[in-house]
N, C-alpha and C positions, 0 to 999 in steps of 0.2 A: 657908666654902663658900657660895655663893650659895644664894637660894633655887631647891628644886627642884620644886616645885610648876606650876611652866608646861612643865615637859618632862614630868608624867605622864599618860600615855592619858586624853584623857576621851572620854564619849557626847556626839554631836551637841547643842545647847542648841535650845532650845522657841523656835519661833516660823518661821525658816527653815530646814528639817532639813535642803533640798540643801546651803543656805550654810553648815551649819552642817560638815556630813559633809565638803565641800570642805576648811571650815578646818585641821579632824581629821586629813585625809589629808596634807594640805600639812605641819601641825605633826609627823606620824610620820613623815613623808619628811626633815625635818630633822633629830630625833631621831636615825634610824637614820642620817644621815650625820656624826653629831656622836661618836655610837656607832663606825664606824668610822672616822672621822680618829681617834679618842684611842686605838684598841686598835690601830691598825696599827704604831706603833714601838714600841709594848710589847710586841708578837706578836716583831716582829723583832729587837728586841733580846734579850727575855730567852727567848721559845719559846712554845709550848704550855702546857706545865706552868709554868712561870717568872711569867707574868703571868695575875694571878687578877680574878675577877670582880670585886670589889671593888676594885683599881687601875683598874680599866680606867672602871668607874662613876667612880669620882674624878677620875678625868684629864677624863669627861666632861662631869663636874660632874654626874652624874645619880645615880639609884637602880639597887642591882644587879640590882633585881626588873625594871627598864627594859629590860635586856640577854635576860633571859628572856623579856619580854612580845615583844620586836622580833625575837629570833634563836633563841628556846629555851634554845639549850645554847652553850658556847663553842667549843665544835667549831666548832658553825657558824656563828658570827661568825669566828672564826678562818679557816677555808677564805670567807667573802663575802671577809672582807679584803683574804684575798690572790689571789682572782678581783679583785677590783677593782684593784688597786694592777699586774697583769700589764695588763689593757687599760687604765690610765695606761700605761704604759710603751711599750705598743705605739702609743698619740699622740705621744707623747713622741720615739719613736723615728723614724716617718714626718716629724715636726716636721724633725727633726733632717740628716733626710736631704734635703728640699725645695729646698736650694741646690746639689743635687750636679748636674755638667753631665754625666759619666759615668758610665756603668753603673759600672765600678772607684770611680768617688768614691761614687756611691749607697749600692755592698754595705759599704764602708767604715766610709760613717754609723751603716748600721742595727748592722753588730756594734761598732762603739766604741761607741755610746748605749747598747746590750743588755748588754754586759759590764761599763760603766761601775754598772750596779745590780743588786741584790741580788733583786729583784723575782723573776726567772725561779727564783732558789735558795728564796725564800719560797714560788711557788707550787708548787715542785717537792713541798714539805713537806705542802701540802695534800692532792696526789695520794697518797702516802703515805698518810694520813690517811682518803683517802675510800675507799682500800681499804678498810679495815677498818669503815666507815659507808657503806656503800652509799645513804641516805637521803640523802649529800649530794651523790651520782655527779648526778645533774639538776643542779646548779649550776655542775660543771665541767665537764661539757658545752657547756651554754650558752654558757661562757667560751670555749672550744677551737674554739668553731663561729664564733663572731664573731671571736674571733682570727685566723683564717683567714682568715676571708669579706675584713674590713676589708682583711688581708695584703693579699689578691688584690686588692681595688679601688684600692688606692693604687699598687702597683706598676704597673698596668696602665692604670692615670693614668698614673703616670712613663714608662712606656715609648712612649705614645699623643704624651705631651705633645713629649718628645723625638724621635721617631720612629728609637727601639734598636731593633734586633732581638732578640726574647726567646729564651733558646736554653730554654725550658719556659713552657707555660702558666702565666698568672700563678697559678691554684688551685695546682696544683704545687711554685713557687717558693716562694709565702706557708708554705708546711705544708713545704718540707726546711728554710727558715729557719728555722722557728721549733724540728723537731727537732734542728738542728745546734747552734742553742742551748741548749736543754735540756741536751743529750749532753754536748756540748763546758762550758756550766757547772757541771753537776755534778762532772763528773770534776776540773774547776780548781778546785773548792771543795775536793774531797778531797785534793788533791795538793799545795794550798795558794797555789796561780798567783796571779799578780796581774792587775790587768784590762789591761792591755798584754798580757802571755801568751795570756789568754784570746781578745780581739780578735786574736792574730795566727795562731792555731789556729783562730777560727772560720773568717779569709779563709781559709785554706791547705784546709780540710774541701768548704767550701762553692765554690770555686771561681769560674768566670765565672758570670754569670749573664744575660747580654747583651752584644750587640754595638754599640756607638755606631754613628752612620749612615756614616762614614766607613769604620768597618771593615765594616759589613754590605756595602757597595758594593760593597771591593776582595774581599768574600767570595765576593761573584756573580758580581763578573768572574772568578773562580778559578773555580767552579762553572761557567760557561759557556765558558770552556776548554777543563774536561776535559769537557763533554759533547760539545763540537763532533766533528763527524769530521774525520778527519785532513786535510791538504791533499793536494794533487797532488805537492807539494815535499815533502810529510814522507811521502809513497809511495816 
């Protein structure tokens, strides 16, 4: 194992404190990123209990006292992790859908990407989790509010960009997707689905979710039909 001496905490050095305090912060923000890249396929693979302080230091080449100094307890490394690794998922998934020319191929993308990983069942476990640690409830919140928030601004790009008609506000849309997910992967987990299954039960749940411009048209011209009053001939 490497030396581990440049990954532990130190105090600002003598001479420039700002420069120094900068370094410090910069060095702990790599730290704790190096911290969760090595715990988060140990979380996933072997669980909670399954992956101990001491693997997780070693995968990170660090100390296990490093993982206390950064995150306290494993708990909540374990619940950061998997807030972080759902908003990957949710770039990941907007990424993925960015070539779509309709609303049908858009909603497609996001559930084939969402189902394709395990992400949404990991953070499912957090929640779980932070029942019974309410001290880490502030962290999934955080996570559940930007998940949302980002939801709504990408979709509402896409629907701007293309000019869909939205049949829900984009706040709306972003928060039933992401419950349809949840719902719909949990229950595939238990049941034991594959991500084909799961992706064809999220479309069938979640349904339309806009209209391309060609059908919003022929929807108007439907809607100003029936509003028109009748003719002289249809008297």
């Amino acid at each position: 194992m490497a030396d581990k001496s440049a990954h532990a905490p130190s105090e600002p050095a003598a001479g420039d404190p700002k420069h120094a305090a900068r370094a410090t912060r910069s060095a702990g923000r790599k730290m704790r990123s190096l911290l969760l890249d090595a715990a988060s396929p140990l979380f996933r693979e072997r669980g909670l209990s399954g992956a101990s302080i001491t693997d997780i230091a070693a995968a990170a080449n660090a100390f296990p006292s490093q993982i206390t100094y950064y995150f306290r307890t494993k708990e909540a490394l374990f619940v950061e992790c998997a807030c972080r690794d759902l908003l990957y998922l949710a770039r990941a998934t907007e990424q993925a859908a960015l070539k779509a020319r309709t609303p049908r191929e858009y909603t497609h993308a996001l559930a084939e990407t969402v189902t394709a990983s395990d992400s949404v069942a990991f953070f499912a476990e957090a929640l779980t989790l932070t029942r019974r640690r309410q001290d880490l409830a502030p962290l999934v919140e955080r996570t559940i509010e930007r998940l949302h928030a980002e939801g709504a601004r990408a979709y509402a790009g896409q629907v701007a960009r293309h000019g869909w008609r939205s049949l829900r506000a984009p706040d709306e849309s972003s928060r039933r997707f992401w419950a349809v997910a949840i719902g719909v992967i949990l229950e595939g987990y238990a049941m034991g689905r594959s991500p084909d299954e799961l992706c064809a039960e999220m479309l069938r749940v979640l349904g339309e979710q806009a209209k391309s411009t060609g059908e919003a048209a022929r929807l108007r011209l439907v809607d100003d039909r029936d509003a028109a009053p009748p003719s002289d001939e249809e008297n």
